[in-house]
N, C-alpha and C positions, 0 to 999 in steps of 0.2 A: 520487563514489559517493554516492548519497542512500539510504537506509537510512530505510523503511518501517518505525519502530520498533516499532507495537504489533503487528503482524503478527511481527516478530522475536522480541516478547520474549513472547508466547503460544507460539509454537513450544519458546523456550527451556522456559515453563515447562511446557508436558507433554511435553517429551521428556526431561528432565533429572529424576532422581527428588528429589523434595520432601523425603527425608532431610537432604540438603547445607544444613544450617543456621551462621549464624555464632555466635559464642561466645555471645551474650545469646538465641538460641535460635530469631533470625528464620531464618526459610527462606529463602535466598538460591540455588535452583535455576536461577529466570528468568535473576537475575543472569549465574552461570557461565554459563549461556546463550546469552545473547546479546552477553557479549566473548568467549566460544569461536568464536563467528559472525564477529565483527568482525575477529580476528585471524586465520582462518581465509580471510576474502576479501581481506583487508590483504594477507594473502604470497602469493595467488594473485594480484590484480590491478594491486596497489602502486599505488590511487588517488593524484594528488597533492590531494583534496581530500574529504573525508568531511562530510555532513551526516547528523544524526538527526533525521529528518521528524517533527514531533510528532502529534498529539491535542487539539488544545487547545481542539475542540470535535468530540466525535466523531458527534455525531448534529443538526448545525445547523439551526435552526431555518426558516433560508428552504427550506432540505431537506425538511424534513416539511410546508410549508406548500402547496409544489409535491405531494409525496405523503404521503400522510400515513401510509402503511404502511411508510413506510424505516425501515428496524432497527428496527421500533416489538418484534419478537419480542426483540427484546435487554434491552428496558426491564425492568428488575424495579421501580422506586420510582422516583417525581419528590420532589427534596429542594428547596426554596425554587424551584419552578420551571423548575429544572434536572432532566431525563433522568439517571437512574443506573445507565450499563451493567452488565450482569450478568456478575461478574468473579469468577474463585476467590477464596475471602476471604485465603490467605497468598498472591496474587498481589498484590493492590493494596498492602501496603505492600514493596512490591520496588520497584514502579514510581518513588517517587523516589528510589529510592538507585540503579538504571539511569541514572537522570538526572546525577547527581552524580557517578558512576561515567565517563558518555563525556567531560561536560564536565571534568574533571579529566583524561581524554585526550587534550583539545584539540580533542576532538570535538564540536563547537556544537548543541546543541537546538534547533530551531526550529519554533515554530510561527504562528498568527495567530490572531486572534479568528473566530469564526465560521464557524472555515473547520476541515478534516481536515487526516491526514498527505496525502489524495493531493492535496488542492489546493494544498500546501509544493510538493509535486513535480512535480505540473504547472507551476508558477511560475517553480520554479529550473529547470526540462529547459529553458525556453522563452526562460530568458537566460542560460544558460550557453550559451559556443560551445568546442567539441570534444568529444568522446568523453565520454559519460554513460552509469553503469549503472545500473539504480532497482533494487535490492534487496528482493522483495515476494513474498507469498503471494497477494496479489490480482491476479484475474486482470482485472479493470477498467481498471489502470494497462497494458494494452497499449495502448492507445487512444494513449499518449505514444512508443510505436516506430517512429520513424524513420532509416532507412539515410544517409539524404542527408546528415544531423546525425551520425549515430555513437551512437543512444541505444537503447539495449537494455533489457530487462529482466534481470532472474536471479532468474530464475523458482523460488522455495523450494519449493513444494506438495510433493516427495517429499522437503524436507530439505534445508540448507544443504550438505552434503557432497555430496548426487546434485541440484543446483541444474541447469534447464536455462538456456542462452542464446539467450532470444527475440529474434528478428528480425523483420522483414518475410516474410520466406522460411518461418519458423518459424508464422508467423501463418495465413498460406496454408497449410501443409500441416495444420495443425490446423483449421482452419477454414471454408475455402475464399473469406477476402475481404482484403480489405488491413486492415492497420492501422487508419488512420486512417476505417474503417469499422466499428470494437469498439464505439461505444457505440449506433450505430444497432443495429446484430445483439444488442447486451447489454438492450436497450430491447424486442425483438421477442421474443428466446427466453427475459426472465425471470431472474431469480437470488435464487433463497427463503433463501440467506444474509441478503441486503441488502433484502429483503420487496419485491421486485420482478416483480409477476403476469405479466408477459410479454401479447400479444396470446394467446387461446386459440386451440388448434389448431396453433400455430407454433413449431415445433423448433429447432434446431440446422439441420440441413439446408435448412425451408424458408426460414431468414431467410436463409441465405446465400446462395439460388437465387434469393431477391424480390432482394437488394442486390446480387445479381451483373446481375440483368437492368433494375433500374429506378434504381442509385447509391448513393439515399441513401432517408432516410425521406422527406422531402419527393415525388422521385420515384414511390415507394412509394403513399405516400396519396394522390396525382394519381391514377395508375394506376389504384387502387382505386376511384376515383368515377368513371372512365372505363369501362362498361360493355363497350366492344370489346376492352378490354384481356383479358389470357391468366391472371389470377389467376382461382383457383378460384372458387366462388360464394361455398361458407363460409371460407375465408380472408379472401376479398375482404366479405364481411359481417364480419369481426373485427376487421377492419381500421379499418371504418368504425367499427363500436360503440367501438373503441378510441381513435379519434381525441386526444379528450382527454387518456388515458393517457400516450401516446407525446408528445404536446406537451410534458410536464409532467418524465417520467421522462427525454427529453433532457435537460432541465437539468439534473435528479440525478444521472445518470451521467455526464455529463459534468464532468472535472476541471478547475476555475479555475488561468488561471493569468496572472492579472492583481493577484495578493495584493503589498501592498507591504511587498517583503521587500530587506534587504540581500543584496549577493552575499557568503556567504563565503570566506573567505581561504584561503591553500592551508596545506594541513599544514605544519606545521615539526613537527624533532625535539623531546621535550619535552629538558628541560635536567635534571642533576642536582638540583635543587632540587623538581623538577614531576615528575621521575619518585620521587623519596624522598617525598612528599607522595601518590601515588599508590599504591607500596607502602604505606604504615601504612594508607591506606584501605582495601586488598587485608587486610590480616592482620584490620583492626578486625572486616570484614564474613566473616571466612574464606573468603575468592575461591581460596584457593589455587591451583591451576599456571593457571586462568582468567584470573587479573591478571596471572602472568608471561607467558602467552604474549602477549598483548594488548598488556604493555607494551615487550615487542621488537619488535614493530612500529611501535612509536612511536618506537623509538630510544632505549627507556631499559634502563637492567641490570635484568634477572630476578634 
């Protein structure tokens, strides 16, 4: 199970009220949050392996060099050169004690330089063999759904408790293309989350009617300079004027997964020692029944 963290621990923190503070007064919502989430998919799908995809560059620089509009709506300040996502202020200091929190689970953090959480997870779906669920609110990482492999989504957008389970099957009926067709249709129809203009004039519908009749982008923009071809006039003019675009924003949307990352190890129980080490974390931070349920998944006493 690979766990899309900042996507989880956003969730936790505006679904969870900001009252829930620990004794020195931090807000530890996110927190409950997102080990409510983690124990919550723990005894529903008894992973035998959990990774926490990190952030360890969330707006990379070869990213914006390709576009230069990517998340650029996120930026509030650049601090010594570095991008500075625009984060609730009693959110950011949650985020390392989240860290300190899985890893005291046994639950490994992992990130890379220069890279996101979806290129952790493009990396690890791509060498791990069996059954893989990606745990996300981004709808980007379907581009990694394939049946062949056993690798799903669980799809949060309505909530880790009403999560759906995307497939190939699942992909098509929402969509109308395969899988491993999401980033070409995500490059065409736009996404003003991730500051991505889309080609003008082409929807939802029409990317999936260009990619159902011509494959892929490549296809697409042959077509397009091909005057006998069956694309509209002004599609087929946006196309062209977009050319550039669409070169540029494959590679954005598209998640790496060539990052050199170890594989990790499969869960173990923690032991008496690691779970009593992980209680006094739970009381220091006031996780209350958050760290007991979390920590019977792991196999330690509540």
């Amino acid at each position: 199970m690979l766990l899309d963290s900042a996507s989880l621990y956003f969730r936790g923190y505006f679904g969870v009220p900001d009252s829930l503070k620990a004794p020195d007064g931090t807000p530890v919502n996110a927190v409950r949050g997102l080990l409510d989430f983690v124990a919550t998919l723990s005894a529903q799908y008894e992973p035998t392996s959990i990774v926490a995809c990190w952030d360890d560059d969330w707006r990379p620089q070869w990213r914006v060099d390709l576009l230069p509009s990517y998340k650029a709506h996120r930026v509030v300040e650049e601090t010594e050169g570095v991008d500075v996502e625009e984060t609730p202020d009693t959110l950011a200091p949650q985020v390392p004690v989240i860290a300190e929190a899985l890893e005291l689970l046994g639950i490994p953090v992992v990130g890379a330089p220069a890279a996101e959480a979806d290129d952790v997870i493009g990396t690890l779906v791509h060498r791990w063999d069996g059954p893989v669920d990606v745990v996300t609110g981004d709808r980007d990482l379907f581009q990694v759904v394939d049946d062949d492999r056993q690798i799903r989504v669980l799809y949060t957008a309505r909530g880790v408790g009403k999560h759906e389970v995307v497939d190939a099957e699942w992909v098509r009926m929402k969509y109308s293309i395969e899988p491993h067709q999401y980033v070409d249709f995500a490059v065409l129809r736009g996404d003003a989350s991730d500051g991505l203009p889309g080609v003008a004039g082409v929807g939802e519908k029409t990317a999936a009617t260009l990619l159902a009749a011509y494959g892929d982008l490549d296809g697409i923009l042959s077509a397009a300079a091909d005057e006998s071809s069956s694309i509209r006039p002004r599609v087929r003019q946006s196309l062209l004027d977009s050319a550039d675009y669409i070169t540029s924003a494959r590679e954005v949307v598209r998640v790496r997964a060539d990052l050199d990352l170890d594989s990790p190890a499969a869960l173990t129980s923690l032991d008496a020692e690691e779970a009593e080490v992980f209680t006094e974390f739970g009381k220091r931070w006031g996780l209350g029944g958050a760290a007991d349920r979390v920590l019977a998944t792991r196999g330690g006493a509540s």
